[in-house]
C-alpha positions as CSV (number, residue, x, y, z in Angstrom):
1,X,30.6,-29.0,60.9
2,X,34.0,-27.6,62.4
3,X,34.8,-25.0,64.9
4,X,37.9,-23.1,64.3
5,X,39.0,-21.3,67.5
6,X,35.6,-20.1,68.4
7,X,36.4,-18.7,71.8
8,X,39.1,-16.5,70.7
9,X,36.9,-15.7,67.5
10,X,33.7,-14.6,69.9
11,X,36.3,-13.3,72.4
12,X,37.7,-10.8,69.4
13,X,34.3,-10.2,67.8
14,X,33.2,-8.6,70.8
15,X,36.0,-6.3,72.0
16,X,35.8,-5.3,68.2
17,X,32.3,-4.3,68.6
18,X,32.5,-2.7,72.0
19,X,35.5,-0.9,70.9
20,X,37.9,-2.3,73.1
21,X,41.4,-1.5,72.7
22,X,43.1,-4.4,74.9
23,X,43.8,-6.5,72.0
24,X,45.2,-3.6,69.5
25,X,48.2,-4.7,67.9
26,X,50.2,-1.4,68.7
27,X,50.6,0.5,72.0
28,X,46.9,0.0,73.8
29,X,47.2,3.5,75.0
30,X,47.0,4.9,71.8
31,X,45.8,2.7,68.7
32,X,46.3,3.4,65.8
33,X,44.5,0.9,64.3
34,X,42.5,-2.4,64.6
35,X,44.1,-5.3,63.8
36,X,43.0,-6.6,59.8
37,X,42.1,-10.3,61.8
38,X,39.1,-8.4,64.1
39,X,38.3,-6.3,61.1
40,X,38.3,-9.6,59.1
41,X,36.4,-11.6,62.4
42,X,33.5,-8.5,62.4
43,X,32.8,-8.6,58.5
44,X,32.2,-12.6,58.6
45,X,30.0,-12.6,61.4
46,X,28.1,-9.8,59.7
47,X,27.9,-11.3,56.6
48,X,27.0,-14.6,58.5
49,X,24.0,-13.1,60.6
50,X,22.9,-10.0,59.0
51,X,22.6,-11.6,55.5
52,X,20.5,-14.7,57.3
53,X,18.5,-12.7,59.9
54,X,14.4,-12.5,60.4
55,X,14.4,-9.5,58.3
56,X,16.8,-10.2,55.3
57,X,16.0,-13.8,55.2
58,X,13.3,-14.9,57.5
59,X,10.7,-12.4,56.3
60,X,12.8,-11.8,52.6
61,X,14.9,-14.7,51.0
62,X,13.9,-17.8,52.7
63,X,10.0,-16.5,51.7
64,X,10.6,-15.6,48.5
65,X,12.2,-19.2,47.9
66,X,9.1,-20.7,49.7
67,X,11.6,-22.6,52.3
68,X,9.6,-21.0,55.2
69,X,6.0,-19.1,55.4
70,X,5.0,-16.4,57.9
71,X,2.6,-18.1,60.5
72,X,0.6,-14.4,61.5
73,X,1.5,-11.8,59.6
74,X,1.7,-12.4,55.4
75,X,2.3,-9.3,54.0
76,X,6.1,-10.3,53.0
77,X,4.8,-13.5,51.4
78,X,2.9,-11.5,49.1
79,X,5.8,-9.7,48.4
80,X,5.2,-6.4,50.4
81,X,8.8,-6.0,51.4
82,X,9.2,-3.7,54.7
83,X,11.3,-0.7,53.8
84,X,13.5,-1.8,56.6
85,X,14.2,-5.1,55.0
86,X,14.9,-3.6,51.8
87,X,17.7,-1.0,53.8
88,X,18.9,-4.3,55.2
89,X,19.5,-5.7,52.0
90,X,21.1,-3.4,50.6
91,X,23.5,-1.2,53.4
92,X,24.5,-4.5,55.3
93,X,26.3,-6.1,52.2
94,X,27.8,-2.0,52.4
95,X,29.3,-1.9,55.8
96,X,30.2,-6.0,55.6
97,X,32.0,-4.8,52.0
98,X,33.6,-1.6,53.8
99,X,35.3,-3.6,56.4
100,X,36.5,-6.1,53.9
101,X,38.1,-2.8,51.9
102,X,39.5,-1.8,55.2
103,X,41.1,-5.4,55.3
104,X,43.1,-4.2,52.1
105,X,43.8,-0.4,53.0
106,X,45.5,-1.8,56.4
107,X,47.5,-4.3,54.0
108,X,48.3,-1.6,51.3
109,X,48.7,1.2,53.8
110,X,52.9,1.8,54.5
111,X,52.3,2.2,58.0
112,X,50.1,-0.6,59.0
113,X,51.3,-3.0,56.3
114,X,54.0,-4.2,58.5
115,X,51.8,-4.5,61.5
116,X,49.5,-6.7,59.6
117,X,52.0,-9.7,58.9
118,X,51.6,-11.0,62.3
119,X,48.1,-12.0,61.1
120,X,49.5,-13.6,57.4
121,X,51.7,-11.9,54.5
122,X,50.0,-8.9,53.3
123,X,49.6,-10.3,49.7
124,X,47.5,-13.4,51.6
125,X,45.2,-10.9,53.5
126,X,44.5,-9.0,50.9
127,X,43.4,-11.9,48.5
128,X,41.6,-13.5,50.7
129,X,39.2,-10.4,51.7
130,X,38.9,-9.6,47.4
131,X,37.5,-13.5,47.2
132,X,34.9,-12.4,50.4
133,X,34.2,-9.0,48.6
134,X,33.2,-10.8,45.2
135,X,31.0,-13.6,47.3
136,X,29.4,-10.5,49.2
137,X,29.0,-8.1,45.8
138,X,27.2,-11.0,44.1
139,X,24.4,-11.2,46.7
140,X,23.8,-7.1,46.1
141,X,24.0,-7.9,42.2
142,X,21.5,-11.0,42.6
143,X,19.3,-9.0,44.3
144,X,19.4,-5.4,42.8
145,X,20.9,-5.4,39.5
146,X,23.2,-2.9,38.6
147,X,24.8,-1.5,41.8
148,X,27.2,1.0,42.9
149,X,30.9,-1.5,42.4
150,X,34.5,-1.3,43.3
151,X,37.6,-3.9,43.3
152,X,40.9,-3.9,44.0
153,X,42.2,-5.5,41.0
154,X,40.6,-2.3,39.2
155,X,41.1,-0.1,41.7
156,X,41.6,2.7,39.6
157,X,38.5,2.6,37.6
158,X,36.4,5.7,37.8
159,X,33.1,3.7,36.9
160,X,33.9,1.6,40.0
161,X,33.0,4.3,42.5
162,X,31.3,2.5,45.7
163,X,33.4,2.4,48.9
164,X,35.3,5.9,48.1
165,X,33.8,8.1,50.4
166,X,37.4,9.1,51.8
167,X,38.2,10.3,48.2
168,X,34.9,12.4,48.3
169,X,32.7,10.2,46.3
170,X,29.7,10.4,48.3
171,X,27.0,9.4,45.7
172,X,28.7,6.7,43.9
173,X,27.4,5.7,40.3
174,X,26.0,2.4,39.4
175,X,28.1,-0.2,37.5
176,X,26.4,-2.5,34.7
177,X,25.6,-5.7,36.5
178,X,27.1,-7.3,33.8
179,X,30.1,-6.4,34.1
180,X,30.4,-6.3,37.9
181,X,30.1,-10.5,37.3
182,X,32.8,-10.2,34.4
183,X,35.4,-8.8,37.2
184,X,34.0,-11.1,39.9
185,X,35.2,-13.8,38.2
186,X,38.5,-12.4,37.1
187,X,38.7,-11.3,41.2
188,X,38.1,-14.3,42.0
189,X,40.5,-15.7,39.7
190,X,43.6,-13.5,40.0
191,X,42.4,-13.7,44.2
192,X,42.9,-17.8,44.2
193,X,46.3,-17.7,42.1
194,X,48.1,-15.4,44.3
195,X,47.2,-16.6,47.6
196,X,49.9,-19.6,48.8
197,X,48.7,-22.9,49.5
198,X,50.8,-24.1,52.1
199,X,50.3,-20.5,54.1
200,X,48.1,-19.6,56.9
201,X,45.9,-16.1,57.0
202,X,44.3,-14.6,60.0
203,X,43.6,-18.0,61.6
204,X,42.2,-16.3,64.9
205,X,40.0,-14.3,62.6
206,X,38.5,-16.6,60.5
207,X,35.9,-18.5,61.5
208,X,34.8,-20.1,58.2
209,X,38.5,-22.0,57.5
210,X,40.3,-21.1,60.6
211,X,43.1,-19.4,58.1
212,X,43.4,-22.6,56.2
213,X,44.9,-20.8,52.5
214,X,44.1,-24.1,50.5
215,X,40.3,-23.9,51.8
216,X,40.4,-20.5,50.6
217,X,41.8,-20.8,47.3
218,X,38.7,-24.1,47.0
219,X,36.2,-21.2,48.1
220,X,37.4,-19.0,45.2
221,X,37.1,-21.7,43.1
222,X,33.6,-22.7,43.7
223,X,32.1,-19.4,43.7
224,X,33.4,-18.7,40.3
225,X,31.3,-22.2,39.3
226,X,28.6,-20.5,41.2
227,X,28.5,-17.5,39.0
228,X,29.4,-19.0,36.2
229,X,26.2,-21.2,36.7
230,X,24.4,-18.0,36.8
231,X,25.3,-16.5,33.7
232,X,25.1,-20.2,31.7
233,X,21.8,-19.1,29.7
234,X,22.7,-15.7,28.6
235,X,26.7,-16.0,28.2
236,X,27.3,-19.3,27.7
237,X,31.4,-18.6,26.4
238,X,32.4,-17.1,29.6
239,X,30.8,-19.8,31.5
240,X,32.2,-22.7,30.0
241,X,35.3,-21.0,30.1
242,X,35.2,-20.3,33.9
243,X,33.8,-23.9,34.5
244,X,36.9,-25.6,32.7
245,X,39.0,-23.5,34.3
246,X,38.1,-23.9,37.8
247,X,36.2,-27.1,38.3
248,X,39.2,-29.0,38.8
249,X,40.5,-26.6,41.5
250,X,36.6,-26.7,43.1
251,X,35.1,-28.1,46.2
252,X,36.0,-32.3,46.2
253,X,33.7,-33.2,49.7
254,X,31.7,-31.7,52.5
255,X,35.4,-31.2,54.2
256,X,35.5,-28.3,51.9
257,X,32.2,-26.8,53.0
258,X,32.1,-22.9,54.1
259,X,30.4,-22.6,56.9
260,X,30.1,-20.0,59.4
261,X,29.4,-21.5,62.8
262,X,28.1,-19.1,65.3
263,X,28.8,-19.1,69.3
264,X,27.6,-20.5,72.4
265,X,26.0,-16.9,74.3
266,X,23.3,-15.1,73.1
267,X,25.8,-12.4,72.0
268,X,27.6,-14.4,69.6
269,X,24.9,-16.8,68.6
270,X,23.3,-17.2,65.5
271,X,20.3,-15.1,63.6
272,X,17.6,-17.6,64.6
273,X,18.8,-18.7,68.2
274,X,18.2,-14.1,68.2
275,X,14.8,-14.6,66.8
276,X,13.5,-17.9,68.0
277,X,15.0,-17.7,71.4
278,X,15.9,-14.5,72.9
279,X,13.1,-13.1,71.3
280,X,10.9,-15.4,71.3
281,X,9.3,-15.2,68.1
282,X,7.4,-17.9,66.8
283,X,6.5,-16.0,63.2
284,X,8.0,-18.8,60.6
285,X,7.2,-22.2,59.7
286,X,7.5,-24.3,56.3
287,X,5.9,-23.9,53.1
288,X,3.2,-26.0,52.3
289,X,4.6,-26.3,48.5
290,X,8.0,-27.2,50.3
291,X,7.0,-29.6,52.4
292,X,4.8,-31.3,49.6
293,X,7.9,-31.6,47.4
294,X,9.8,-33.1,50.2
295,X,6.8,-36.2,51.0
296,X,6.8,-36.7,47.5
297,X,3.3,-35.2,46.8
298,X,4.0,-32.9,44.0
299,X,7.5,-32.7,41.5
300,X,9.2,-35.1,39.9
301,X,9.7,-37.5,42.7
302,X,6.5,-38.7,43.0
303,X,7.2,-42.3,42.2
304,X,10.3,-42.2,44.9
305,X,10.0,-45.1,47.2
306,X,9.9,-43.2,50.3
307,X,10.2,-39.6,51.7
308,X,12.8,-37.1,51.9
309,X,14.7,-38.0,55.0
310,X,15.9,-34.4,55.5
311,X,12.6,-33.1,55.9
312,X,12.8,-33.8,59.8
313,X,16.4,-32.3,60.3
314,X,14.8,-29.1,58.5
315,X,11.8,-29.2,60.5
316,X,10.2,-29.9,63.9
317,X,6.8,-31.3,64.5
318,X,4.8,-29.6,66.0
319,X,4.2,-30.5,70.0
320,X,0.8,-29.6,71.4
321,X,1.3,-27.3,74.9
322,X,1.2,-29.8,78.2
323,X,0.1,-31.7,79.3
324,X,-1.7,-33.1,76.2
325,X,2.1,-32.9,74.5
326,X,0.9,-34.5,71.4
327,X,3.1,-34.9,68.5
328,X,1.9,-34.2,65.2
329,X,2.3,-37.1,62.8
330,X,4.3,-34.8,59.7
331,X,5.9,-31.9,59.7
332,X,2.8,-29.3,58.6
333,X,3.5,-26.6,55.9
334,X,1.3,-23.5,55.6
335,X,0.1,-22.5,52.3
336,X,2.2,-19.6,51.1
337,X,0.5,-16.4,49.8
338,X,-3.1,-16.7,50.9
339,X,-3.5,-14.1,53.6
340,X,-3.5,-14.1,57.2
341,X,-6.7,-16.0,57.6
342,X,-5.2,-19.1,55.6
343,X,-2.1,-18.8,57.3
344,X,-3.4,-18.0,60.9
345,X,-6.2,-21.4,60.2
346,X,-2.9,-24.0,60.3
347,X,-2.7,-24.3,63.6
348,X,0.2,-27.6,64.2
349,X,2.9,-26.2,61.8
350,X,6.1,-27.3,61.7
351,X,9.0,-25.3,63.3
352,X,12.8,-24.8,61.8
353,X,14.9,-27.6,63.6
354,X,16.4,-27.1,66.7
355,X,19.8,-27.2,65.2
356,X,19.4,-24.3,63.3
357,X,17.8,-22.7,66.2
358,X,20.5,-23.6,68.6
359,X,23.2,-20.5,68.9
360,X,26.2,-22.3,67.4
361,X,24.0,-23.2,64.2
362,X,26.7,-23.3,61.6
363,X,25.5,-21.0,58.5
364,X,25.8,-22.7,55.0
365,X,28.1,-19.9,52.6
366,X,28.4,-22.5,49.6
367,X,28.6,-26.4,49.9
368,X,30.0,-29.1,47.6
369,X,26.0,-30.5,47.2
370,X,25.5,-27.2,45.6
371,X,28.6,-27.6,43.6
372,X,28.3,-31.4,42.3
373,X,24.7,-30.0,41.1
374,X,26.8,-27.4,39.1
375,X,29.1,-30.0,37.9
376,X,25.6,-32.2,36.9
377,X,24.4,-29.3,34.6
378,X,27.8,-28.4,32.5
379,X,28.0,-31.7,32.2
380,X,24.5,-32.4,30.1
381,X,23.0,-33.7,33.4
382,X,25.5,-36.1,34.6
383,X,24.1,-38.9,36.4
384,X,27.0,-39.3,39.1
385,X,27.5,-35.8,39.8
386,X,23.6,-35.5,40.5
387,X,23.5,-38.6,43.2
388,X,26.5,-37.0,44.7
389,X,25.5,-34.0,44.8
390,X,22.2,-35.5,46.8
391,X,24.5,-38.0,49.0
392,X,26.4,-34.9,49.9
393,X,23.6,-33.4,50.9
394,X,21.8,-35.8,52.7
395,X,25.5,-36.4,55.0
396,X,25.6,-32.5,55.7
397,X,22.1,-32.7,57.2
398,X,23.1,-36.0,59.3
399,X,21.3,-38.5,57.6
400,X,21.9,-42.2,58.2
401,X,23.7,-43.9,55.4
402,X,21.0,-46.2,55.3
403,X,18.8,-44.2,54.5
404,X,20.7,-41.9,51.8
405,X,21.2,-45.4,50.0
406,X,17.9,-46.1,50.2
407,X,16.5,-42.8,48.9
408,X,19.1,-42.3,46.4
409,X,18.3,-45.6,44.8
410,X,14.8,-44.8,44.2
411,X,15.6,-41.0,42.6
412,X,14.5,-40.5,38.9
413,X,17.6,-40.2,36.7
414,X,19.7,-37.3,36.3
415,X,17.3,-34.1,34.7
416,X,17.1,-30.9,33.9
417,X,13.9,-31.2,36.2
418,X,15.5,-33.5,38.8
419,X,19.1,-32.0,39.0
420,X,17.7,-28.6,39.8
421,X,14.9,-29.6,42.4
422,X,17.4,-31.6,44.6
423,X,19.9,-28.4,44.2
424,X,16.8,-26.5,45.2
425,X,16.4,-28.3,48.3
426,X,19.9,-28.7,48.9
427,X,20.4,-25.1,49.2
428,X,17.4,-24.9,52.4
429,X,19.0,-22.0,54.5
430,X,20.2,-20.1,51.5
431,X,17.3,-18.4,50.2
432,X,18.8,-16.0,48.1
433,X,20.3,-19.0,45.7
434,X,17.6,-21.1,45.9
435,X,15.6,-17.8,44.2
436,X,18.3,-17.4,41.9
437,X,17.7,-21.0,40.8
438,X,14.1,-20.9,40.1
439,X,14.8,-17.2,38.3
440,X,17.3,-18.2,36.4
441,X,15.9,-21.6,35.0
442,X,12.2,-22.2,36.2
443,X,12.8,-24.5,38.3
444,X,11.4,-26.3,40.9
445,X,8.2,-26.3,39.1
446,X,6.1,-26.8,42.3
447,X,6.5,-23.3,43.9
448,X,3.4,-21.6,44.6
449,X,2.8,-18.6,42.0
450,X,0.3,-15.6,41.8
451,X,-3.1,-16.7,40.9
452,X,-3.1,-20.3,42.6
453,X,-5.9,-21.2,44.7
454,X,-6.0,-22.6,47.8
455,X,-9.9,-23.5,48.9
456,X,-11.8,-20.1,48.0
457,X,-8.4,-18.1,48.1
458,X,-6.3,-17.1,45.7
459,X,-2.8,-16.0,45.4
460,X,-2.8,-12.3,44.8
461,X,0.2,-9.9,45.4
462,X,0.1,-7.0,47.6
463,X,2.3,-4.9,44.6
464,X,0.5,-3.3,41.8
465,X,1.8,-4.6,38.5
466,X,3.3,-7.9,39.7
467,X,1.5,-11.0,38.9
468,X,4.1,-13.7,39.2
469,X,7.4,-14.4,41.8
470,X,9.4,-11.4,42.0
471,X,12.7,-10.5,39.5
472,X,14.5,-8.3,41.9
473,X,14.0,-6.1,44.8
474,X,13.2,-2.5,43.9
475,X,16.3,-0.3,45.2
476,X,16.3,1.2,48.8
477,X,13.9,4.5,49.1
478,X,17.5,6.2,50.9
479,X,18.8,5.8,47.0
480,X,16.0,8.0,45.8
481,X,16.5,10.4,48.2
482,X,20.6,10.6,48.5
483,X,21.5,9.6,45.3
484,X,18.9,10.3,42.9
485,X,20.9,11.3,39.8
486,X,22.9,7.5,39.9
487,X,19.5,6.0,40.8
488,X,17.7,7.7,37.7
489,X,20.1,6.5,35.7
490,X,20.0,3.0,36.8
491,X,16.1,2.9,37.2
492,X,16.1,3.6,33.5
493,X,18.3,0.8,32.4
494,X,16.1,-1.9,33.9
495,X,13.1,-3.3,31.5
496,X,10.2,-2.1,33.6
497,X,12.0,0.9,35.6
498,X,12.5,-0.1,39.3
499,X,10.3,-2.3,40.0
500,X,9.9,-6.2,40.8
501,X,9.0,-7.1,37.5
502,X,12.2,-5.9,35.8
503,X,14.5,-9.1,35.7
504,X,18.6,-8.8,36.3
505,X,20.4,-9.5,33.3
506,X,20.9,-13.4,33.8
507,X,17.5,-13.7,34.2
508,X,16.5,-14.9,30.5
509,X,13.9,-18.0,31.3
């Protein structure tokens, strides 16, 4: 995991919050403008923390996806998503999308253009924030459906109406989800050809490549695999398509890894560091169907010869209080989606690791496990791509290379089944695509569903009509209220109306 200039990075991500004008690229009297490296700095950050927070992920994503559990309080477990959360999901991804536009409008604009070089040529900026814009458009597609869309290689479309306010488009109309991914991909594509290699872009700003052009152009590449992945089942032309053409230009080792690393203060440090630490919450611990897959007790490793060693760099034991200090002997999952008695009767859970508690926890974006896994599936389960998908993995996490041998050498062969479960546990800390996994193909099989039972409990949902994982998350109440016209129309498109059960157009298991 790398740091790229962090010190100036926090230094500039803080006098752009506090509205600081020392660092202003023009007279710091008067300001015309921040520089498009600080805008750039604010919206990766943001996209970093706010996307991955207690709210979003710890209470939303990384529940949904059964990676964690709530230890108290299980409401969110059952699917009873705070309207806060749901806000979250949906105006973060708004504001981190606005400063990437601004990005571009300080690059386009005649008057700032020129100012902007200093920081990488215009064309370089403004390619490398459309390739953040698609990566940050797809989590509010994955999550929503159809949503309110703009791009700057269309930036004339009138159906594209999100992020015009200044041209007096204050309740934007909904795009078909559909073809929001079409244009991703061709973003994404037309982003990664026009961006050069041997350059470097807002290196002070950019905290997931430190500027590097060739890392970005990778990025761009792997995401389109990512989406491509995504619209396999129910488009199966396009995806091909996108997977010949950017597989070879596509992440080649962990080296090419995006990864947002936090800072060292509790200003600058990372969303769990907030929680865990200077908040001092102690309302998450692993799944009980997670941490069953991962000691072999359910799925299809269940003849493996040993354990998965990344279960301990996920997890924590749990430590008795002093003086008694006693270690348990595993890491102890809770049973998810039981109630708060259930939950609240597990009383030496597990606890995230104290990496990813630590500030300067570096925040997974996409990985080359998750991209080898992608490689495994267009390529009729490829047996090489799958074990290095899985070595890849096991090296991010800091696993000895004893022991990834080992493991490796006892994994069932390449599967539909075994492919997907070890991309589902290689994407732990990315909740959002570990959901889109199991939505989009079934898989892993050993999640817990509505109507389990766990001694005399069972599994029921705190939502009326939904009986199995959620398909989406029902659009903001603020939508209802501000935009209701747009929202009619898109409530009307979807299967069952807004609501959990109606499923995103990919979604065809």
């Amino acid at each position: 995991m790398k740091k790229y200039n962090l010190a100036i990075l926090a230094a500039s991500t803080l006098l752009f919050v506090v509205g600081c004008d020392t660092d202003y690229i023009n007279d710091p009297d008067s300001p015309v403008s921040a520089p498009s490296s600080q805008v750039f700095s604010n919206a990766q950050f943001d996209l970093a923390f706010e996307l991955n927070d207690q709210w979003v992920a710890g209470r939303g994503t990384l529940q949904i996806s059964q990676y964690w559990n709530s230890t108290d309080y299980t409401d969110e477990s059952r699917y009873a998503l705070r309207t806060s959360m749901v806000d979250d999901m949906w105006e973060e991804p708004y504001r981190i999308l606005s400063d990437l536009k601004k990005v571009i409008d300080l690059n386009t604009d005649s008057e700032s253009a020129p100012l902007m070089l200093q920081y990488g040529s215009n064309s370089d900026q403004i390619s490398i924030a459309r390739i953040l814009m698609a990566y940050t458009f797809s989590k509010l597609v994955d999550t929503f459906g159809d949503v309110p869309y703009w791009s700057y290689g269309q930036i004339d479309n009138p159906d594209f109406q999100a992020l015009r306010l200044e041209e007096g488009i204050a309740s934007p109309g909904y795009t078909d989800a559909a073809t929001i991914y079409e244009d991703m991909l061709s973003e994404l594509a037309e982003a990664a050809n026009t961006i050069d290699a041997s350059g470097t872009t807002m290196p002070t700003g950019d905290n997931i490549y430190g500027g590097d052009n060739a890392k970005w152009i990778k990025f761009a590449h792997s995401l389109r695999l990512r989406l491509a992945s995504h619209i396999l089942d129910v488009n199966p032309t396009l995806a091909n398509t996108v997977f010949t053409e950017s597989d070879a230009s596509a992440f080649t080792s962990n080296d090419d890894n995006a990864l947002f690393m936090f800072g060292t203060t509790d200003i600058v440090g990372g969303p769990w560091h907030d929680a865990f630490t200077v908040s001092a919450r102690r309302d998450f611990g692993p799944s009980l169907s997670f941490t069953d897959l991962l000691y072999n007790r359910v799925g299809p490793y269940t003849g493996a010869g040993m354990e998965d060693p990344r279960i301990e760099s996920f997890f924590d034991k749990y430590v008795s209080p002093a003086p008694e200090s006693i270690v348990a002997d595993e890491v102890y999952g809770i049973p998810y989606g039981f109630g708060n008695s259930v939950a609240r009767s597990v009383t030496n859970e597990g606890v995230p690791d104290a990496e990813i508690i630590k500030p300067d926890f570096s925040q997974p974006i996409l990985t080359f496990a998750e991209i080898e896994f992608i490689r495994s599936e267009f390529n009729g389960w490829d047996q090489a791509t799958y074990e290095s998908g899985v070595t890849a993995s096991m090296m991010y996490w800091g696993i000895d290379a004893v022991a990834i041998t080992t493991y490796v050498a006892t994994l069932p062969a390449a599967s539909e089944e075994t492919v997907l479960t070890q991309q589902y546990i290689g994407l732990y800390m990315d909740g959002l695509e570990a959901w889109n996994l199991y939505r989009r193909t079934g898989f892993p099989n050993t999640l817990t569903v509505p109507g389990d039972t766990f001694g005399d409990a069972t599994f029921t949902t705190l939502v009326p009509g939904l009986d199995a994982i959620p398909s989406r998350v029902t659009y903001p109440q603020n939508e209802q209220l501000l935009n209701r016209t747009n929202w009619d129309a898109a409530r009307s498109a979807l299967t069952d109306g807004d609501a959990m059960t109606s499923k995103i157009f990919w979604d065809v298991d």
